[in-house]
C-alpha positions, 0 to 999 in steps of 0.5 A, spaced: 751 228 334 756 225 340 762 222 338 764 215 341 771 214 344 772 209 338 769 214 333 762 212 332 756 217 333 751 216 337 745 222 337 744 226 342 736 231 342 734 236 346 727 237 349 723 242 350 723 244 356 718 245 363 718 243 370 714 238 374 712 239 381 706 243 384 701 247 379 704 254 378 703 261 382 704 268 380 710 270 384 708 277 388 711 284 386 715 286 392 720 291 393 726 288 392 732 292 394 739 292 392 743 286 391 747 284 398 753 283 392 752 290 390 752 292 397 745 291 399 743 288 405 742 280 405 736 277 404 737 271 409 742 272 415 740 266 419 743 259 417 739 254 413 738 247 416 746 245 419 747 236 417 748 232 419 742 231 424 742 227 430 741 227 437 739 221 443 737 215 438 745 215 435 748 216 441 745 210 444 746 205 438 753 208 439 754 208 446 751 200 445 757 198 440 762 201 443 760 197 450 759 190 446 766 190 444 762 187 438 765 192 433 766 188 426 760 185 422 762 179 423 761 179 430 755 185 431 748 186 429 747 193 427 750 192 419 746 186 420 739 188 422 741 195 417 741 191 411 734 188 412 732 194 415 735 199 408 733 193 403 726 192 405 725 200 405 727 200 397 723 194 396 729 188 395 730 182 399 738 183 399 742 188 402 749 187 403 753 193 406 760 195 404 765 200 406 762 206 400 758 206 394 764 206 389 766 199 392 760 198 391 759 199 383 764 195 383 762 189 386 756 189 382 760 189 376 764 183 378 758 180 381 754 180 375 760 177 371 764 183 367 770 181 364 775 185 361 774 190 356 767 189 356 763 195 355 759 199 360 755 205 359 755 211 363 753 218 364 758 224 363 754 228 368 755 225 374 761 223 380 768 220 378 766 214 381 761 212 376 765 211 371 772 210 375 768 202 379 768 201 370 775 202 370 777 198 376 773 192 374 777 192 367 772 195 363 771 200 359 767 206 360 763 209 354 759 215 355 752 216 353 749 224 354 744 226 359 736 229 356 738 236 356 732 238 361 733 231 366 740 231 368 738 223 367 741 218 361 738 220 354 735 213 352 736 215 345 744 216 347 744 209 350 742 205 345 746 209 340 752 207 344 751 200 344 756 196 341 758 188 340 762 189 346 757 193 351 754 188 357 752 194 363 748 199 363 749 204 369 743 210 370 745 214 375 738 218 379 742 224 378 741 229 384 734 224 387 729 223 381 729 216 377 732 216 370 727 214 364 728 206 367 722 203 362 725 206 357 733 204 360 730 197 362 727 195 355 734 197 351 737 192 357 733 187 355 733 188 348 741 187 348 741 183 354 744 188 358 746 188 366 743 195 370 746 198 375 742 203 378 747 208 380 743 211 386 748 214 391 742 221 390 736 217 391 735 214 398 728 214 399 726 216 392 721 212 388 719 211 380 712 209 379 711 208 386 716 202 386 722 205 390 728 206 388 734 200 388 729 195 386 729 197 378 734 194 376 738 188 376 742 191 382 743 198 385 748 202 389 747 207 395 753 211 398 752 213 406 758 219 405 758 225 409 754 229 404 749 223 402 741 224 404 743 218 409 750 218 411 755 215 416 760 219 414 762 213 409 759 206 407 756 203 401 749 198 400 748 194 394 741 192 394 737 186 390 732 182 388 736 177 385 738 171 390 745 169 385 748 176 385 746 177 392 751 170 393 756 173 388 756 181 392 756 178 399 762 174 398 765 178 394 765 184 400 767 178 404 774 175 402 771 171 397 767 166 403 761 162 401 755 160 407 757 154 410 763 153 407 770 154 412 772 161 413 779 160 410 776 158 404 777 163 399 773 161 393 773 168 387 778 173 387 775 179 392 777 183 398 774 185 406 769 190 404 765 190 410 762 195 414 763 196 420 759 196 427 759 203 428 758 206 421 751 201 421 750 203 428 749 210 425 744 208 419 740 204 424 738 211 426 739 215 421 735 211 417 729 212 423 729 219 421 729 218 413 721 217 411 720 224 414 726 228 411 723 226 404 717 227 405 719 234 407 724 235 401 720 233 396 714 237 398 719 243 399 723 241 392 717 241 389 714 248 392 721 251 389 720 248 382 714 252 381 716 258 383 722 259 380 720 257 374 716 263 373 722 266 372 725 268 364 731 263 363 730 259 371 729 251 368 729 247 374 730 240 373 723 236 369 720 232 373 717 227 369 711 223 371 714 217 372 718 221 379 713 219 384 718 222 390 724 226 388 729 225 393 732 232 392 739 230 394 740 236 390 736 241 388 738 243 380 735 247 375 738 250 368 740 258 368 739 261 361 743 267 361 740 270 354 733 270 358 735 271 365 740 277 363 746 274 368 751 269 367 751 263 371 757 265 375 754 272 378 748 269 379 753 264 384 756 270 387 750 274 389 746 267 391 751 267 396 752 274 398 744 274 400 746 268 404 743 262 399 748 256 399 749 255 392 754 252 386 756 251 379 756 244 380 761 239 375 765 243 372 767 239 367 764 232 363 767 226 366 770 224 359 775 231 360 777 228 366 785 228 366 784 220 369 780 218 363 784 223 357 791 221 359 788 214 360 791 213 367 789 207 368 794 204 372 794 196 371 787 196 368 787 195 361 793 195 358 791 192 351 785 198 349 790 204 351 793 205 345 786 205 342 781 208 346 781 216 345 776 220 350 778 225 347 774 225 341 767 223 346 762 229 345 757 230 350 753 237 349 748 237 354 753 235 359 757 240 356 752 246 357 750 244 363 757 243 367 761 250 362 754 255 362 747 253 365 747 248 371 745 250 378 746 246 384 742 247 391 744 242 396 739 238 400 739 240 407 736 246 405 729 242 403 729 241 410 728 247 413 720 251 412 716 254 406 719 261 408 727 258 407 724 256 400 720 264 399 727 267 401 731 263 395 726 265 390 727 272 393 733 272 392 732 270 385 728 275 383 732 281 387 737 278 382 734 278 376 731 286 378 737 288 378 740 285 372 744 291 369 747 293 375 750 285 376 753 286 369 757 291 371 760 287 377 767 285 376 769 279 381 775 281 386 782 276 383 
């Protein structure tokens, strides 16, 4: 059972667990060697796929801006033509650019009309910024439990979680596959909820073929330096809803409305504008993100196969509906009791034959020191008293971020076949020598 932070329970169930992607191989019986960890020769020495990517078409759209002089998105056309551009690629018809996606979580709480200590739902398994835009737009966050084997929200924790006071519902499409939306959108429904499609992992993914950022009410991406689309920093809202597309555009633009004054301010907002330069950059880099995907869900999916033929190797289920993963991350689950090496040798040796790898989260976010010493600065002082994430349990999230979770980043999906044989290697030179890694004791 998982507590909420007023105390109620909400129920929490752990499937079975299997992995999508390609239909499933036998794995080759070769030699594998002493570990790099244990003084072996690394598997791979040469370097995975380096990020970002560029080259000439950023250059020039660079070279342009700077050379106009137009380098706001007042003056400019790159942000402009970026939104159209990124909009209609996630099947929307708005897109307004803003400064990075946690402004951009806020601006669609704000726009949809939540009110103070209203009530969002949202994943504990997932960055800071998530649920810190709730706070910053002085709600509550409440947090419901991932499905053990999706990294997503557990629909079946969601609708335990709801209470008269909950008005929004965030599903993050954790490290690039869609959360259960049919299952998400019928609760929402059901309880008149506003979804706000988390997607900052999820350029370029679609669910039932119906692309990411058009499956709920609003959706927000992040452009930061590790994202699938980066200009180092920025942010989009996207939306088929022309009123809350209204409502986002003035907000991220000092509260003006089209055809009114520019000094008039009609609702309390701030400038939250890309500039030319950071549109200038998605232009281009949006130019090269069809083929980038297709490569890392063929990739991704290639893995997936491979390494859940290994005892205790669970990468993330991929259920149906993910008609293209966007493999921001590539995530699996390590059972140690099966695999016969815990998780933080299995990082060590990955690293030490050359594969870039990490734990990931080390903690739930309800854990986070913001949200247990409920720092939350000017934003509701009336629930501080009341609320207690202390009590909040979320036991999937919990065995994920302490024991089991396993993160490989996305620039390595764009690289070949063989960059994704020399991972399955490594995984299986780690498992052959199981007792000789458990013997292993890391330098302090």
């Amino acid at each position: 059972m998982t507590h909420s932070l007023f105390g109620m329970k909400t129920s929490t169930k752990s499937l079975k667990t299997k992995t999508g992607g390609a239909t499933r191989r036998p794995l080759p019986v070769v030699a594998h060697g002493s570990p790099a960890l244990l003084g072996g020769v690394p598997i791979r020495t040469r370097p995975f796929t380096a990020w970002p990517i560029f080259g000439k078409p950023e250059e020039k759209r660079l070279l342009r801006t700077l050379h106009s002089g137009k380098w706001g998105r007042l003056d400019g056309r790159e942000v402009s033509e970026f939104e159209d551009r990124f909009a209609q690629a996630h099947g929307c018809n708005q897109g307004i650019a803003v400064v990075n996606g946690t402004v951009s979580l806020r601006i669609g709480l704000l726009a949809a009309g939540i009110q103070a200590e209203d009530e969002v739902i949202v994943p504990p398994y997932t960055f800071f910024s998530t649920a810190s835009a709730v706070v910053e737009a002085n709600a509550v966050p409440v947090f419901a439990d991932i499905h053990l084997d999706t990294f997503n929200l557990d629909p079946k924790a969601v609708a335990a979680a709801i209470t008269p006071r909950t008005r929004a519902l965030i599903p993050v499409h954790f490290a690039g596959q869609a959360a259960d939306m049919d299952a998400l959108m019928a609760i929402a429904r059901k309880h008149k909820l506003v979804v706000i499609e988390d997607a900052a992992h999820a350029h370029g993914g679609s669910y039932h073929d119906r692309p990411v950022g058009s499956l709920g009410d609003l959706a927000s991406f992040s452009f930061q330096s590790s994202k699938n689309l980066t200009a180092g920093e920025g942010g989009i809202i996207t939306t088929n809803n022309p009123e809350l597309g209204e409502a986002c555009r003035s907000i991220h633009n000092c509260g003006r409305q089209p055809g009114r004054a520019w000094y008039e301010h009609h609702v309390i907002s701030g400038n939250h504008r890309l500039g030319e330069f950071q549109g200038a950059l998605l232009n281009a880099q949006l130019t090269r993100l069809e083929s980038q995907t297709r490569r890392r869900d063929a990739n991704g999916q290639y893995l997936a196969a491979r390494l859940a033929q290994l005892p205790g190797v669970h990468p993330q289920l991929r259920p149906a509906s993910c008609t293209r993963h966007s493999y921001h991350l590539f995530m699996l689950r390590l059972d140690r009791a099966a695999f016969g090496v815990d998780r933080a040798t299995v990082v060590a040796a990955l690293q030490a034959e050359g594969i870039p790898c990490s734990a990931g989260y080390g903690f739930s976010l309800p854990q986070q020191p913001v949200f247990r010493n409920q720092a939350f600065g000017p934003y509701l002082p009336g629930l501080a008293k009341r609320l207690d994430y202390g009590r909040v349990q979320c036991p999937n999230s919990d065995l994920i971020c302490h024991e089991q979770g396993l993160w490989f980043e996305h620039r390595l999906f764009l690289g070949t076949r063989g960059d994704m044989d020399d991972i399955v290697r490594a995984f299986e030179r780690i498992h052959d020598s199981r007792d000789s890694l458990n013997q292993w004791t890391p330098k302090r």
